[in-house]
ROLUMVO-566601 format. One line per 2 residues: number of its first residue (from 1); their letters; for each residue x, y, z of N, C-alpha, C. Coordinates in nm, 2 decimals, m for minus. Example, Ala and Ser with C-alpha at 12.3 -4.5 7.8 and 13.67 -1.06 7.14 Angstrom:
<nodes>
1) as) 1.32:m0.57:0.78:1.23:m0.45:0.78:1.32:m0.33:0.78 | 1.28:m0.22:0.71:1.37:m0.11:0.71:1.29:0.00:0.79 $
</nodes>
This chain:
<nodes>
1) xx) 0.09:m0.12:0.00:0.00:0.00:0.00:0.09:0.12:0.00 | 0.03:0.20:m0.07:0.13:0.34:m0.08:0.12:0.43:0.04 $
3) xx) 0.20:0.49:0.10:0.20:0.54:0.27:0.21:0.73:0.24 | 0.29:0.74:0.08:0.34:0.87:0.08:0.21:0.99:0.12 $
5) xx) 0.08:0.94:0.08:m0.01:1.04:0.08:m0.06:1.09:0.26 | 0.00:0.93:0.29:m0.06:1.01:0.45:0.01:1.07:0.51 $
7) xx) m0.07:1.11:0.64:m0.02:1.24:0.71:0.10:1.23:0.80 | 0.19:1.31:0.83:0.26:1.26:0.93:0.24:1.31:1.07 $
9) xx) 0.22:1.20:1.17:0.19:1.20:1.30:0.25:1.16:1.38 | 0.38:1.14:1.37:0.49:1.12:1.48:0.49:0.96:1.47 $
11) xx) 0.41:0.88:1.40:0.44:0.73:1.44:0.44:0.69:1.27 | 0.48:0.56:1.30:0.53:0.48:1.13:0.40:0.42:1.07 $
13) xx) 0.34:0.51:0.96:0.21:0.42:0.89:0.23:0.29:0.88 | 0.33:0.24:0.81:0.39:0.10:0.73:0.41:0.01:0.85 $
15) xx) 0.43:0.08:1.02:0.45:m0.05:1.07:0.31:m0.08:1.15 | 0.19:0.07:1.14:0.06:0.05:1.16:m0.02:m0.03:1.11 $
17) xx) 0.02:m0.06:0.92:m0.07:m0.10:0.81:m0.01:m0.28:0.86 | 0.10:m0.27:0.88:0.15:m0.41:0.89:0.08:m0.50:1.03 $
19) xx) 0.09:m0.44:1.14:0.01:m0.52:1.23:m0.15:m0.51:1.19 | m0.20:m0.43:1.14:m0.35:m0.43:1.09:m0.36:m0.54:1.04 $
21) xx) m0.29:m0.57:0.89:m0.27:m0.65:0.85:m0.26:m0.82:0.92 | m0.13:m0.78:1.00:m0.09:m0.90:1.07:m0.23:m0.96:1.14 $
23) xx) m0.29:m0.89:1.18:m0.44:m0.91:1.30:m0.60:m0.96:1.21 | m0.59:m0.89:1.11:m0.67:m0.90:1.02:m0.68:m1.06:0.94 $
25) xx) m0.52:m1.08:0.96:m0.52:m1.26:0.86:m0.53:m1.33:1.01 | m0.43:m1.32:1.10:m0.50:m1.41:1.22:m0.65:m1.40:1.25 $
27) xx) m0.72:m1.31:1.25:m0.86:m1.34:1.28:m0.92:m1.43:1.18 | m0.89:m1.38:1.01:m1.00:m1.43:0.93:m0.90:m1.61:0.96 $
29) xx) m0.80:m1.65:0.98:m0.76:m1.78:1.03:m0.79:m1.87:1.17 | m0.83:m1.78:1.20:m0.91:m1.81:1.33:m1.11:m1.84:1.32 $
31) xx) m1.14:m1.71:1.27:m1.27:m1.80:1.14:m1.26:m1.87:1.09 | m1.16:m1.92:1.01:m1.14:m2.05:0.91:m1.15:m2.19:1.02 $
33) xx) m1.05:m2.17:1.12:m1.03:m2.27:1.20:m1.13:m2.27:1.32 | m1.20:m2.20:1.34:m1.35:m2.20:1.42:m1.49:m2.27:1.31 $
35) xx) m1.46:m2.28:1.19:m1.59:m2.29:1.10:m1.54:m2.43:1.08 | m1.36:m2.43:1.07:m1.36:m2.56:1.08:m1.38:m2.71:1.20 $
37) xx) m1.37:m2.60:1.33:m1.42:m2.70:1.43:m1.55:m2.75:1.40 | m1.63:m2.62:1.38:m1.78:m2.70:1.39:m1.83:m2.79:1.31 $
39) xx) m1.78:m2.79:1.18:m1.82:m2.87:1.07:m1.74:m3.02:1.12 | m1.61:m3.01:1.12:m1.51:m3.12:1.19:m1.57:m3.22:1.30 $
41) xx) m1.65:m3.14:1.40:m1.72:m3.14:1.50:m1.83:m3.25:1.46 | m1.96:m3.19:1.40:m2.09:m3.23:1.34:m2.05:m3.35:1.30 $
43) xx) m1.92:m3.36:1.19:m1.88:m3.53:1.14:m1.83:m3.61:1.29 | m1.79:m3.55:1.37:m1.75:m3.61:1.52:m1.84:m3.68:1.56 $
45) xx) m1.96:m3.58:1.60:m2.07:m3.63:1.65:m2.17:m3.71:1.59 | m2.15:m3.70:1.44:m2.23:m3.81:1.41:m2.18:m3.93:1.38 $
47) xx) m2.07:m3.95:1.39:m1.99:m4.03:1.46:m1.99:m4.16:1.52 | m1.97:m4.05:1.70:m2.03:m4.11:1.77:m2.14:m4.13:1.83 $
49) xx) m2.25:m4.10:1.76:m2.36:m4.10:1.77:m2.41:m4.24:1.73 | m2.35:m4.30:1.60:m2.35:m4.37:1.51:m2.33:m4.51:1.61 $
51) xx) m2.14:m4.46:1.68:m2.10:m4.60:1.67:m2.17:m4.62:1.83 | m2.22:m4.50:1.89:m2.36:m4.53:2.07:m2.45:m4.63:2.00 $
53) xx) m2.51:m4.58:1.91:m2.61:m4.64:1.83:m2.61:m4.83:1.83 | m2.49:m4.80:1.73:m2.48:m4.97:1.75:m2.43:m5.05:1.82 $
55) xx) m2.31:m4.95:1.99:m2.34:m5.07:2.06:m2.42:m5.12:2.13 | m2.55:m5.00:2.21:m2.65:m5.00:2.26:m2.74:m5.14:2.16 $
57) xx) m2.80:m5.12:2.00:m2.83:m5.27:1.98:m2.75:m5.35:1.94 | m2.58:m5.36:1.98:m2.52:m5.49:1.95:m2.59:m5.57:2.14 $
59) xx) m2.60:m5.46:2.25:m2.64:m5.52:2.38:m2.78:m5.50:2.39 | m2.87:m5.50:2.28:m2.96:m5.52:2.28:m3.07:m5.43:2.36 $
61) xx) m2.99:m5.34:2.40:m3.08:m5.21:2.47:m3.21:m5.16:2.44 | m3.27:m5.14:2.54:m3.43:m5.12:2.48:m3.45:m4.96:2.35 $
63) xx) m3.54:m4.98:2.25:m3.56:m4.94:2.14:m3.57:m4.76:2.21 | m3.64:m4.74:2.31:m3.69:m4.61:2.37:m3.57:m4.57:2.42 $
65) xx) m3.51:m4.62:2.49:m3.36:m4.55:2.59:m3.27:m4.53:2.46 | m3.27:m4.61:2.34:m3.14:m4.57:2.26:m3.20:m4.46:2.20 $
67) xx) m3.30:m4.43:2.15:m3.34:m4.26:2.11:m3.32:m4.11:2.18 | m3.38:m4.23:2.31:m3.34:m4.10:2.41:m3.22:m4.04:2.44 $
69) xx) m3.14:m4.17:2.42:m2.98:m4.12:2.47:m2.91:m4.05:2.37 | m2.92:m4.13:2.26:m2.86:m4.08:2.12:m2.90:m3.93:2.10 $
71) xx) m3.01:m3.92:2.06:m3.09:m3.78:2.10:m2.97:m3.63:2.18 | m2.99:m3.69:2.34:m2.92:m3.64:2.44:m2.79:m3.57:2.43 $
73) xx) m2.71:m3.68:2.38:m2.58:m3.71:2.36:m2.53:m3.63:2.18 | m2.63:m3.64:2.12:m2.63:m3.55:2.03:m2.59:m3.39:2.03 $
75) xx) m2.75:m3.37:2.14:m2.75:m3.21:2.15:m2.63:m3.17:2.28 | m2.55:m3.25:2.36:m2.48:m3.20:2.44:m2.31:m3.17:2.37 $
77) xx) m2.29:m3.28:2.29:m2.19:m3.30:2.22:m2.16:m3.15:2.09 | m2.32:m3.10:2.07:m2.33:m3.00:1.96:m2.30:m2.85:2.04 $
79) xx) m2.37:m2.87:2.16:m2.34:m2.74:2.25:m2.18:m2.74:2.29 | m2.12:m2.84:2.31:m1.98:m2.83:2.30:m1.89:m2.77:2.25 $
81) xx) m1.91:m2.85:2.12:m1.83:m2.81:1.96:m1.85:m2.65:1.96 | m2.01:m2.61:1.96:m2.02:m2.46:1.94:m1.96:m2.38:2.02 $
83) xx) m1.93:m2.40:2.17:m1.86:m2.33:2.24:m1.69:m2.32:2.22 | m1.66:m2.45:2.17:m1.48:m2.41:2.14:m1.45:m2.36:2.05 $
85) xx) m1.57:m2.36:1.91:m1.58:m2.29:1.78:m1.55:m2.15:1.84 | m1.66:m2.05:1.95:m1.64:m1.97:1.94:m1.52:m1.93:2.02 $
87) xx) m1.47:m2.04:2.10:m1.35:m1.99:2.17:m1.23:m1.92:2.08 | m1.20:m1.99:1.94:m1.11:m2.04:1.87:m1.14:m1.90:1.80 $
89) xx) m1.26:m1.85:1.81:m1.24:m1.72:1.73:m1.19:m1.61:1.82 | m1.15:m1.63:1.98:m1.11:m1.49:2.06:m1.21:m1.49:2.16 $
91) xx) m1.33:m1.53:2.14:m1.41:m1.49:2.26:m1.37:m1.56:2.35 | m1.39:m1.50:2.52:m1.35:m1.61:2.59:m1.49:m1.67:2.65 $
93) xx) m1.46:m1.78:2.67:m1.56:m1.88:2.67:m1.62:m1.89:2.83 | m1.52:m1.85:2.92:m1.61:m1.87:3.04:m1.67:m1.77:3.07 $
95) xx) m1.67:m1.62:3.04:m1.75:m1.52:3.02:m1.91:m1.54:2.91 | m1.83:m1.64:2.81:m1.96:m1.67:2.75:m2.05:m1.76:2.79 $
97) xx) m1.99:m1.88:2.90:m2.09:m1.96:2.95:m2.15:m1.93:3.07 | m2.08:m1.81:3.13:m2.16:m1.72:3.26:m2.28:m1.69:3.17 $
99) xx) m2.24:m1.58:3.02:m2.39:m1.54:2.98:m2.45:m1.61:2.92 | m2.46:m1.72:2.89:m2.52:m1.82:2.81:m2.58:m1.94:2.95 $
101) xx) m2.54:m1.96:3.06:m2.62:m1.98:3.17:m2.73:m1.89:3.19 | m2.69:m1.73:3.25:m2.75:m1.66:3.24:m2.93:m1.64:3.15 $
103) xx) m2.90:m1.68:2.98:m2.98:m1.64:2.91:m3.04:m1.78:2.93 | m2.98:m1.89:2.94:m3.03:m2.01:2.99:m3.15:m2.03:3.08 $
105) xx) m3.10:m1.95:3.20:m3.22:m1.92:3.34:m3.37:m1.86:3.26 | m3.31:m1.71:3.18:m3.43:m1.71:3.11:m3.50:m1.74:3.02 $
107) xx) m3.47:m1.82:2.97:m3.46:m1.89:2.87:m3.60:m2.01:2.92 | m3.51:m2.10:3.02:m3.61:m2.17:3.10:m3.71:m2.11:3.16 $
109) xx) m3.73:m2.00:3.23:m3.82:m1.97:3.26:m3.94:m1.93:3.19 | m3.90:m1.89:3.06:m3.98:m1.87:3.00:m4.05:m1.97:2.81 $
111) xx) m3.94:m2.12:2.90:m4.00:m2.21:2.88:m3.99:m2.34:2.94 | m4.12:m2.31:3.03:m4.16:m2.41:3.18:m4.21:m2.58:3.15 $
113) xx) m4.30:m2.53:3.01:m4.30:m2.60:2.96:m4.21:m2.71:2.85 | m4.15:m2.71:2.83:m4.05:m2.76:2.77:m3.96:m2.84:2.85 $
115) xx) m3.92:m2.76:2.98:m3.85:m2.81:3.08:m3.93:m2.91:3.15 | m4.06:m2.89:3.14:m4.16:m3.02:3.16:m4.16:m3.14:3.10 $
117) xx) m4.14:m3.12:2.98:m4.17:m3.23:2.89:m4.04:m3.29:2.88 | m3.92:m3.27:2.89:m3.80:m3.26:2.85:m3.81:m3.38:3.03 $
119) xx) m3.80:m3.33:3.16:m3.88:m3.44:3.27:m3.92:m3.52:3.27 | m4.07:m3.53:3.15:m4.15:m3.62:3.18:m4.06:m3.76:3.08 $
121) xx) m4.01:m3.68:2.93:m3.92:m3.79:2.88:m3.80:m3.88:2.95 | m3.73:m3.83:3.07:m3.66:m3.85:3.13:m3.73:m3.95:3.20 $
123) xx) m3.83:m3.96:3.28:m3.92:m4.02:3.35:m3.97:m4.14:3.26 | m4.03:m4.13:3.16:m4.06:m4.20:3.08:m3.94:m4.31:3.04 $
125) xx) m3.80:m4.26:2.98:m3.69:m4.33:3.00:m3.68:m4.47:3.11 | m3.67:m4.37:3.23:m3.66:m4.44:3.33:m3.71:m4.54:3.40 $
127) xx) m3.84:m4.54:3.36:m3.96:m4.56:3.44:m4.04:m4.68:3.33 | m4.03:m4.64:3.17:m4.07:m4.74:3.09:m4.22:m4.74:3.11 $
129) xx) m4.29:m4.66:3.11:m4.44:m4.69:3.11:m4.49:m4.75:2.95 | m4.39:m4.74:2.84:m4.44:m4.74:2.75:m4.30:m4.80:2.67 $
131) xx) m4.27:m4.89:2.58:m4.22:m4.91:2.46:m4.19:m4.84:2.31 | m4.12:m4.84:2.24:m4.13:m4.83:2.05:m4.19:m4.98:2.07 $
133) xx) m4.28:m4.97:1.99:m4.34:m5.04:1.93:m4.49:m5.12:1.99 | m4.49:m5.05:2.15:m4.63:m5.05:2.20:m4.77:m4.98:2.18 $
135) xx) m4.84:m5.04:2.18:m4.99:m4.99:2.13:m5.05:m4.95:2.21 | m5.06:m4.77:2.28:m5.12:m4.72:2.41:m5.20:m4.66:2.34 $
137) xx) m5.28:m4.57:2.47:m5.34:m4.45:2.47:m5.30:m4.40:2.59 | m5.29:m4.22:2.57:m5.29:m4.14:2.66:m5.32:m3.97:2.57 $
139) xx) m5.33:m3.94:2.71:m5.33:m3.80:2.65:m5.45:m3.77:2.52 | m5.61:m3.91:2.54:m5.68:m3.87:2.45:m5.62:m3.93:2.31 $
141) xx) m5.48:m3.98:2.28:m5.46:m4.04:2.16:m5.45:m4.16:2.21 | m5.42:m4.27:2.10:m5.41:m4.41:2.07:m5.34:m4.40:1.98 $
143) xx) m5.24:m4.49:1.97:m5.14:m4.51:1.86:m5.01:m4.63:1.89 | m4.96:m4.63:1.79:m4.81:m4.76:1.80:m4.75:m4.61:1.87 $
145) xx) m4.65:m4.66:1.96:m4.52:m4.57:1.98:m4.41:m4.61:1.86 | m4.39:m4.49:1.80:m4.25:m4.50:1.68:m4.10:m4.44:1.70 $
147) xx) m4.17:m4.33:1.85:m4.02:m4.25:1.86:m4.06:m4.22:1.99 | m3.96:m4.18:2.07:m3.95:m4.13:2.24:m3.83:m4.04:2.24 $
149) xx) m3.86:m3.91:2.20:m3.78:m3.80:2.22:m3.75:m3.74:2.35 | m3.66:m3.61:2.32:m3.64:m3.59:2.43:m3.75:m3.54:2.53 $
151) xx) m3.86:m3.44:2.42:m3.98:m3.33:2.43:m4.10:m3.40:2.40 | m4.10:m3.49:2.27:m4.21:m3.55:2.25:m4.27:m3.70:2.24 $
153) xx) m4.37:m3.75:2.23:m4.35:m3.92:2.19:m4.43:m3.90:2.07 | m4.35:m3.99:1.97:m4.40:m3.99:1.80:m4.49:m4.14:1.82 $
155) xx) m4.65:m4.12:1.81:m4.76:m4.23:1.75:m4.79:m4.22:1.62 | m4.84:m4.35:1.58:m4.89:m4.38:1.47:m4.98:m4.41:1.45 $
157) xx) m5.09:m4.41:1.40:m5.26:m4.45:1.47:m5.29:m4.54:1.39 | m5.37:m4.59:1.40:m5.44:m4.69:1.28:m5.45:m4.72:1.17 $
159) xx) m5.49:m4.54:1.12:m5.50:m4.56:0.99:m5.39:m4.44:0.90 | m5.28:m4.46:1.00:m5.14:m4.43:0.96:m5.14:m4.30:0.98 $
161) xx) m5.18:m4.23:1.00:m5.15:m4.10:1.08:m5.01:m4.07:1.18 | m4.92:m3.99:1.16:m4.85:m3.95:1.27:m4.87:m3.81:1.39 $
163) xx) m4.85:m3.89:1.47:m4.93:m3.76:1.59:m4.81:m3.71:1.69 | m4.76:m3.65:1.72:m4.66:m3.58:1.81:m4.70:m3.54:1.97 $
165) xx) m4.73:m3.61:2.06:m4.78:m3.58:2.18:m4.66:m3.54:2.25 | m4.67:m3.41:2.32:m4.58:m3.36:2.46:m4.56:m3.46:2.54 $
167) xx) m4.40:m3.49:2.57:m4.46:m3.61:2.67:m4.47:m3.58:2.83 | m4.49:m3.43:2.85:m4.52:m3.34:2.99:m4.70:m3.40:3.00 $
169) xx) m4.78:m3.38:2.85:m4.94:m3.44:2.89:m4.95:m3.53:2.84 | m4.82:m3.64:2.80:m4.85:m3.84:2.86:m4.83:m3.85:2.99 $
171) xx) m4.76:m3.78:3.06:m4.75:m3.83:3.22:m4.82:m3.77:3.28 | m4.88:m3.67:3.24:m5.00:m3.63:3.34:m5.18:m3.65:3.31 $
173) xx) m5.10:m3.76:3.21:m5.25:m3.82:3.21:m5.22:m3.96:3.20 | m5.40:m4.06:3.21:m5.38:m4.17:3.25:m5.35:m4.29:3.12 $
175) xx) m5.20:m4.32:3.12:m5.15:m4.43:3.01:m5.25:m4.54:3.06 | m5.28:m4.64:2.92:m5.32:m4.75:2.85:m5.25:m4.82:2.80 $
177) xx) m5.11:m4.91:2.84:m5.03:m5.03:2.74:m5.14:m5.11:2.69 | m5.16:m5.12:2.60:m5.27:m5.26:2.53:m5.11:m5.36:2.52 $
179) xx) m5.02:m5.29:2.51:m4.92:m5.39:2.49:m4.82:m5.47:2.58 | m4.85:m5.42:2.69:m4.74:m5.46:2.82:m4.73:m5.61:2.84 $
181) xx) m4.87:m5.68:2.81:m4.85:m5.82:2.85:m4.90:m5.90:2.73 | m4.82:m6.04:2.77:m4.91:m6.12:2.62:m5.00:m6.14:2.60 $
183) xx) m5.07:m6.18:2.69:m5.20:m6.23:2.66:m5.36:m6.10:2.70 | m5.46:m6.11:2.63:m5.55:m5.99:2.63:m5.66:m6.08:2.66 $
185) xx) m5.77:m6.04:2.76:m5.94:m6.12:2.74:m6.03:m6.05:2.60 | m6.12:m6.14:2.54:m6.18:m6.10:2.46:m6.35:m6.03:2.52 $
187) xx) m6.37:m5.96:2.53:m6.48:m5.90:2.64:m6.60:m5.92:2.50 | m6.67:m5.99:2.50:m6.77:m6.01:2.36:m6.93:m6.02:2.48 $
189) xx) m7.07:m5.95:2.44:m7.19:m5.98:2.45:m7.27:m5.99:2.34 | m7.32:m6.17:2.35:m7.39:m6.20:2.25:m7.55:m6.22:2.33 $
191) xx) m7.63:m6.14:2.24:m7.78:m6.16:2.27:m7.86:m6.23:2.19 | m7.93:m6.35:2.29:m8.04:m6.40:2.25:m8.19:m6.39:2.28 $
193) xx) m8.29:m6.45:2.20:m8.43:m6.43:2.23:m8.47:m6.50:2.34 | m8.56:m6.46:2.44:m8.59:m6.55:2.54:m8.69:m6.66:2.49 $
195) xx) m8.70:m6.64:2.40:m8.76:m6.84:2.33:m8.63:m6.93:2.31 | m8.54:m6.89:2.32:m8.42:m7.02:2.28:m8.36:m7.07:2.36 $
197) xx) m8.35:m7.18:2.33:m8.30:m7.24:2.46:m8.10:m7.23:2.49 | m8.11:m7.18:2.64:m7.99:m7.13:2.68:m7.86:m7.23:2.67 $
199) xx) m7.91:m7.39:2.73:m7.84:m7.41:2.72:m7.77:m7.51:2.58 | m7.88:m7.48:2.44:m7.82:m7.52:2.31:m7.69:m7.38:2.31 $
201) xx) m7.76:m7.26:2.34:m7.68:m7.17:2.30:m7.56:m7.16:2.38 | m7.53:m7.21:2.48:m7.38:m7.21:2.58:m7.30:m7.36:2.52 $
203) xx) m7.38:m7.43:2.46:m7.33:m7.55:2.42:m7.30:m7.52:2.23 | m7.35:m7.39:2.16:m7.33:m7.37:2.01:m7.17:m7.31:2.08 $
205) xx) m7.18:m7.18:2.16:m7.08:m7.08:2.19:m6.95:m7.14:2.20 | m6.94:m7.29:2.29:m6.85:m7.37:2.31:m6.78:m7.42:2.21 $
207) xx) m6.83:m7.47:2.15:m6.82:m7.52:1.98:m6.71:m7.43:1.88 | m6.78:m7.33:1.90:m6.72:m7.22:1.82:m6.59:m7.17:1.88 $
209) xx) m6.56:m7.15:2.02:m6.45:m7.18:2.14:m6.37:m7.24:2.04 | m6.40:m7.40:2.11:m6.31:m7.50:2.07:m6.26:m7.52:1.94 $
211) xx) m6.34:m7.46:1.83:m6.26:m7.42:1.66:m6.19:m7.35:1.64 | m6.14:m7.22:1.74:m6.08:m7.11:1.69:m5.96:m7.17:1.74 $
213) xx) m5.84:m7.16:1.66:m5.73:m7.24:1.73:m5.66:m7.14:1.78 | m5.67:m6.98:1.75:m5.63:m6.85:1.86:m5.61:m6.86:2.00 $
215) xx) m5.73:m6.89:2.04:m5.81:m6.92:2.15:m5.76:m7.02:2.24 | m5.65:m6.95:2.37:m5.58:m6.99:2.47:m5.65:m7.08:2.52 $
217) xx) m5.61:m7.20:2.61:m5.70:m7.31:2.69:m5.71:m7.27:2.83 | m5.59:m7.21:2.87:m5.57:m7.12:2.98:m5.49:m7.01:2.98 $
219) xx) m5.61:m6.91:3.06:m5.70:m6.93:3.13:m5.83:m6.97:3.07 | m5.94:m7.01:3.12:m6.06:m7.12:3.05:m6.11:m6.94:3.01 $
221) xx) m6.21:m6.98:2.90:m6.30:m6.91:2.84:m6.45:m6.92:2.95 | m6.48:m6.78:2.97:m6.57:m6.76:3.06:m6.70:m6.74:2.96 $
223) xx) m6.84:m6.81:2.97:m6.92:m6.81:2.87:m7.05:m6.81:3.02 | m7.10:m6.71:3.02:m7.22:m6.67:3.12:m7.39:m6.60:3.10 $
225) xx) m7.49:m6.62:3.14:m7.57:m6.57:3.14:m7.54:m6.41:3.20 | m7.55:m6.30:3.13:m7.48:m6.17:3.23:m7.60:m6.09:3.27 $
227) xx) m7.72:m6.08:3.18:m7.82:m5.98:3.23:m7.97:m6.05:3.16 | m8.07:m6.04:3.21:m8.23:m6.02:3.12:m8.25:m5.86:3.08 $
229) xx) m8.22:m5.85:2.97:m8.25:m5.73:2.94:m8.39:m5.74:2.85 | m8.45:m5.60:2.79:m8.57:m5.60:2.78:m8.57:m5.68:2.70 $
231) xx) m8.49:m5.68:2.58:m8.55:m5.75:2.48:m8.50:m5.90:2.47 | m8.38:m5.90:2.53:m8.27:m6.06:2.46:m8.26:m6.08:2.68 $
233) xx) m8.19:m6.22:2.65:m8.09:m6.26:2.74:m7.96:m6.27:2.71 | m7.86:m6.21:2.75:m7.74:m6.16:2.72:m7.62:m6.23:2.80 $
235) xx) m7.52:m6.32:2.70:m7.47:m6.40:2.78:m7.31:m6.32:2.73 | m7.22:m6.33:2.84:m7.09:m6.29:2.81:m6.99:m6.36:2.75 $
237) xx) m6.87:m6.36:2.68:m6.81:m6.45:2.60:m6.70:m6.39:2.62 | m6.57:m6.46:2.73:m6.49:m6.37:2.74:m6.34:m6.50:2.70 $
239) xx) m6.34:m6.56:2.60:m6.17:m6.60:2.58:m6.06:m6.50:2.62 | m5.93:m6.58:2.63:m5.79:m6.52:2.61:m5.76:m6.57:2.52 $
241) xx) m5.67:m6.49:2.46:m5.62:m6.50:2.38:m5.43:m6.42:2.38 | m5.40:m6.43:2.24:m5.25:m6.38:2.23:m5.24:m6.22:2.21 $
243) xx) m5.21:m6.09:2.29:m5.17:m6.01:2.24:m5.21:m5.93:2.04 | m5.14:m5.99:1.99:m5.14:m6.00:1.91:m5.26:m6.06:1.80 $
245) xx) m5.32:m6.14:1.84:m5.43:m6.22:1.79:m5.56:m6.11:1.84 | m5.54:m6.08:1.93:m5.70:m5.96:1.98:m5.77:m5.94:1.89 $
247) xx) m5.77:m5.86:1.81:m5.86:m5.81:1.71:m5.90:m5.92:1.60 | m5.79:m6.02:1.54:m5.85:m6.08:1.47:m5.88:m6.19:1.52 $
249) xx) m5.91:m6.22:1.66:m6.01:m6.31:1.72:m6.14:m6.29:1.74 | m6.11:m6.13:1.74:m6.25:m6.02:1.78:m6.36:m6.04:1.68 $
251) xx) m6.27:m6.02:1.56:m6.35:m5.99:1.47:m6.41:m6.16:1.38 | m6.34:m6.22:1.40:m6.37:m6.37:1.30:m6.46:m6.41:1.39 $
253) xx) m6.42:m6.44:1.53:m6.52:m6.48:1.64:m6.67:m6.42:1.60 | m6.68:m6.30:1.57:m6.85:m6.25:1.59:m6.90:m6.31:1.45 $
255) xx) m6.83:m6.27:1.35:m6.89:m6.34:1.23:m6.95:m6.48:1.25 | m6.87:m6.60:1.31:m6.87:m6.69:1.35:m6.96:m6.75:1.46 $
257) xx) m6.98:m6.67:1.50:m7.11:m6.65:1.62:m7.22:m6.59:1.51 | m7.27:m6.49:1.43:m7.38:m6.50:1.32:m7.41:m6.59:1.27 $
259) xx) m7.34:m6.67:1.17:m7.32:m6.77:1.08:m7.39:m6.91:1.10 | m7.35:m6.89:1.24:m7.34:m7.03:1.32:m7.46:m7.07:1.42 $
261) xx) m7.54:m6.91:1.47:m7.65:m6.90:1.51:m7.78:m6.90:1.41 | m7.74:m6.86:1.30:m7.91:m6.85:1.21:m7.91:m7.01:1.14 $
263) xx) m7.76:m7.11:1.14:m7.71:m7.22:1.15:m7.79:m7.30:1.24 | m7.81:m7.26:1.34:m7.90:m7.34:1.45:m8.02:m7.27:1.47 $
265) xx) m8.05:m7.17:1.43:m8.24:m7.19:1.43:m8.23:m7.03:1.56 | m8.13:m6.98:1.61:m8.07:m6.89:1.72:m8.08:m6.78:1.71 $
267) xx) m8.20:m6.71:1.72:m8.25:m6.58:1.69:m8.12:m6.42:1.75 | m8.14:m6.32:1.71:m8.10:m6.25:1.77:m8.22:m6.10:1.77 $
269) xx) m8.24:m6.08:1.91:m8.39:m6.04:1.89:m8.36:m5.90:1.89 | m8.47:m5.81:1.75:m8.43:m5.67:1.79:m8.50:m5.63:1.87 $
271) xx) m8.49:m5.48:1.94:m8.59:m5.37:2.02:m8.71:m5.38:2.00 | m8.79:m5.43:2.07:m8.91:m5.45:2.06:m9.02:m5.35:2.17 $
273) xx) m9.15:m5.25:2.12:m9.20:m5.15:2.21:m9.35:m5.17:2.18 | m9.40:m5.20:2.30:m9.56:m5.26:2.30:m9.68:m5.10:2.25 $
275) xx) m9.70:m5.06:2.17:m9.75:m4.93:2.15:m9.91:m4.95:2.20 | m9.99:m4.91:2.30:m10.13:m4.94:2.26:m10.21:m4.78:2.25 $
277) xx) m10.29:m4.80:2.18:m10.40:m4.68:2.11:m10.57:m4.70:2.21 | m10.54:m4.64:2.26:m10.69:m4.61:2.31:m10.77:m4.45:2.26 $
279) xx) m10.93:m4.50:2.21:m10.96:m4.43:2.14:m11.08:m4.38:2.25 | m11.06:m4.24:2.32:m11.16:m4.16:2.38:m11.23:m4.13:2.28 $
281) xx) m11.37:m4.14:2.35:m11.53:m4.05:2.26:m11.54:m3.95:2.35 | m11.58:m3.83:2.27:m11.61:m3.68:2.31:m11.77:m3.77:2.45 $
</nodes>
């Protein structure tokens, strides 16, 4: 750079222009090597994120705790990297994690919620009320569990929907595992006419029992007279069954119970209302 045009002020431009200089490539080298922690970093962490990943299922760890952790261990490992990134540019870093605690505090406070949910997942971790790949309800939803975040639990519903529930209101409301145990009772009420005889129909119900090869031996299948209601006598039909078999026991079973009743002569009586007309003369 040419110096002749400037002013003279008692000090040397050329050895001003030169430390400018000199400070000017250290910093933007200190950017370079700050942009390259973090990026350097990001491949670190996914990493070892990767190689958590696979030893957690080489030991077979449950599906929910390796999300959670991986998750965890993600975002702690990322707040790291970004702090020595900015160290590496000049800032100093324990002044910045005073203010970054600081903004932290507020930060939390003015999100209570989050710090709730962020608990309840912890809790949920810990505690296991629920699996990946269990079929609950809470919180008003029903769904497969697909994901156990740190904030949220990812369901799937039936008819393939995905739903995102806080997991601050799955714990504070009342969970339903349909899946926790193997075996499920089948809760069925079949109604008959009071002309038929009860005990062909406890002796057809059996029948139909004993075909479904679903249909656990134990515990025995509970087959009862439950109520006289107005119109039918109403007997209960409660097999066990497998987890897994529930619904399509549910559903072949009743067919099978139709089929198998108009088969034997075995009415199913509708709502029946006695109307009588009485005719006043003036």
């Amino acid at each position: 750079m040419d110096t002749g045009t400037l002013p003279d002020l008692g000090f040397d431009w050329n050895q001003l222009l030169g430390v400018i200089q000199a400070k000017g490539a250290e910093f933007g080298l200190n950017v370079a090597l700050a942009i390259a922690i973090f990026y350097v970093g990001r491949m670190v962490i996914n990493l070892v994120v990767r190689g958590l990943r696979k030893v957690m299922r080489r030991q077979e760890i449950d599906k929910t705790l390796e999300t959670f952790v991986c998750n965890l261990v993600r975002m702690v490992l990322l707040v790291v990297v970004i702090i020595a990134a900015i160290g590496q540019i000049g800032i100093e870093t324990t002044s910045f994690i005073a203010i970054f605690g600081a903004a932290g505090l507020a930060v939390g406070l003015a999100l209570q919620g989050s710090l709730s949910n962020f608990a309840a997942g912890v809790l949920i971790v810990l505690f296991r009320p629920y699996r990946v790949g269990d079929f609950i309800e809470a919180a008003g939803i029903s769904g497969v569990v697909e994901q156990v975040q740190i904030l949220t639990t990812v369901l799937k519903t039936g008819d393939n929907k995905q739903i995102i529930v806080p997991n601050g209101q799955i714990m504070d409301s009342i969970i339903t595992n349909y899946s926790a145990n193997d075996t499920r009772r089948v809760d069925m009420v079949v109604g008959v006419s009071y002309d038929d005889d009860l005990d062909k129909v406890r002796d057809t119900i059996k029948e139909l029992i004993a075909a479904e090869d679903r249909i656990l031996d134990e515990p025995a299948c509970t087959i009862a007279v439950s109520a006289l209601a107005d119109s039918s006598v109403n007997f209960v039909v409660r097999p066990w069954v497998k987890t897994s078999d529930y619904w399509g026991v549910m559903f072949d079973l009743t067919e099978a119970v139709k089929k198998r009743f108009d088969k034997e002569g075995i009415t199913f009586p509708f709502p029946q209302q006695d109307v009588h007309v009485h005719t006043v003369k003036d």
